[in-house]
C-alpha positions in Angstrom: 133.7 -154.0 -33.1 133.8 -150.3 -31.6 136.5 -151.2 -28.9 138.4 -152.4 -32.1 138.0 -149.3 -34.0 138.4 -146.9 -30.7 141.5 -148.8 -30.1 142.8 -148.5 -34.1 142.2 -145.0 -33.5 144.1 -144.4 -30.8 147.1 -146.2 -32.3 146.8 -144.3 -35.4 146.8 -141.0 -33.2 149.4 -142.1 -31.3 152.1 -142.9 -34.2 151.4 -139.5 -36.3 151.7 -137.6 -33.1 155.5 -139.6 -32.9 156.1 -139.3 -36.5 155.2 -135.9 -36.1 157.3 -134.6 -33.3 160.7 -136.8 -35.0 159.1 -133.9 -37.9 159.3 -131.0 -35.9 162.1 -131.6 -34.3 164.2 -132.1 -37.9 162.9 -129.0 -39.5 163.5 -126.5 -36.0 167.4 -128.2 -36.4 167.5 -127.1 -40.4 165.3 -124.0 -40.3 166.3 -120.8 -37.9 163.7 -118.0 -37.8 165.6 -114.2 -39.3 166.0 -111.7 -37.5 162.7 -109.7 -38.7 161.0 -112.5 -37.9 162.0 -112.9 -34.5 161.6 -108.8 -34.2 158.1 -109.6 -35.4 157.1 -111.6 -32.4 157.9 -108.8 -30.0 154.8 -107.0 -28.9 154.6 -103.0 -29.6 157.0 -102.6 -32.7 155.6 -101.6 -36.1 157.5 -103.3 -39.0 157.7 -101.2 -42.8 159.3 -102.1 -45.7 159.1 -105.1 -48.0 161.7 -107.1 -47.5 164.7 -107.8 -44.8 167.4 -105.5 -46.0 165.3 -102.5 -46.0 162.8 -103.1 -43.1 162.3 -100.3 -40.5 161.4 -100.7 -37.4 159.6 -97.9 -34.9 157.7 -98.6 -31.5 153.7 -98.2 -32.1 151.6 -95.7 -30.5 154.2 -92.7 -30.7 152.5 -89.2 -30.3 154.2 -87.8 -33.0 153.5 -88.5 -36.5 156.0 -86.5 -38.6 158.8 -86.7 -36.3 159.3 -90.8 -35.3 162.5 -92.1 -35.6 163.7 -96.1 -35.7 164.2 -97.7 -32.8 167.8 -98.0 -31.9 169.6 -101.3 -31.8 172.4 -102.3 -29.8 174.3 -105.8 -30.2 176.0 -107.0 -27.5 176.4 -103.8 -25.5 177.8 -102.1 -28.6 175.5 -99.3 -30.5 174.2 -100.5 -34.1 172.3 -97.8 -35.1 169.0 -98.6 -36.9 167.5 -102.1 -37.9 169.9 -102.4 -41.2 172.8 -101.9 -39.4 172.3 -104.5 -37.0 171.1 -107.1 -40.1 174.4 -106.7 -40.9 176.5 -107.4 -37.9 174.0 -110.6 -36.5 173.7 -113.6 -37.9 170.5 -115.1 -37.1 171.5 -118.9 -35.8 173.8 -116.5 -33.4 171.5 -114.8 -31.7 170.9 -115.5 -28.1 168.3 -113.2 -26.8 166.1 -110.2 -28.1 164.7 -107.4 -25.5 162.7 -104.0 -26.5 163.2 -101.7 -23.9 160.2 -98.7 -24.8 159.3 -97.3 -20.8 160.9 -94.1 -20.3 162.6 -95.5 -17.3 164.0 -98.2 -19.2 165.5 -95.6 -21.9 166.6 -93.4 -19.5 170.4 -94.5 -19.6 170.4 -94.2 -23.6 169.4 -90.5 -23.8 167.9 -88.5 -27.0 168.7 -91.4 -29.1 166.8 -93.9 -27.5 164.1 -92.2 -27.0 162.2 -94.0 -29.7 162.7 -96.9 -28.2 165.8 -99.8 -27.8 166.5 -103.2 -28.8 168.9 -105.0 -26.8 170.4 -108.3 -28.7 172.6 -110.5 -27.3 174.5 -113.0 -29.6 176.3 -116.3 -28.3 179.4 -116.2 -29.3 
């Protein structure tokens, strides 16, 4: 009797993990994640506003508290400017790859204005 339920149980495990993944796999195809969201998986940025339009977006731990400014975003080599710039220009199905740049010698090459910090976003088209 217990190899028959051990045995129900492991077939019973084994379809919903199927049915599940044929799940996951239908909603990644419909659904793509916004660009906020994605900007909210990167480690070391702090996200303000309430919704996507008017979201800004500065690099955490900056010494100065009066004088931060939003981290500067540059799509496909091109400067942006600040986060709702680049909501405008990128669509998020698009977008190809996401990197923060925030070490000095990383933002080096993009002076004064990226001091505060640089996303790079790379779109595939």
């Amino acid at each position: 009797m217990k190899k028959i339920l051990i045995l129900l149980a492991i077939f019973i495990s084994t379809s919903c993990q199927v049915n599940n993944l044929s799940q996951s796999k239908d909603i990644k195809a419909k659904t793509t994640l916004s660009l906020l969201d994605r900007l909210r998986s990167l480690p070391g940025l702090r996200i303000s506003g309430f919704d996507e339009r008017n979201a800004e977006i500065y690099l955490r731990g900056q010494t100065s508290v009066k004088f931060y400014k939003e981290v500067l975003f540059f799509v496909n080599g091109n400067r942006a400017g600040n986060y709702s710039s680049a909501y405008q220009l990128v669509q998020p199905e698009n977008i190809d790859s996401i990197k923060l740049l925030k070490s000095s010698s990383e933002l080096n090459i993009y002076g004064a204005d990226g001091r505060d910090g640089v996303i790079l976003i790379k779109t595939k088209n």
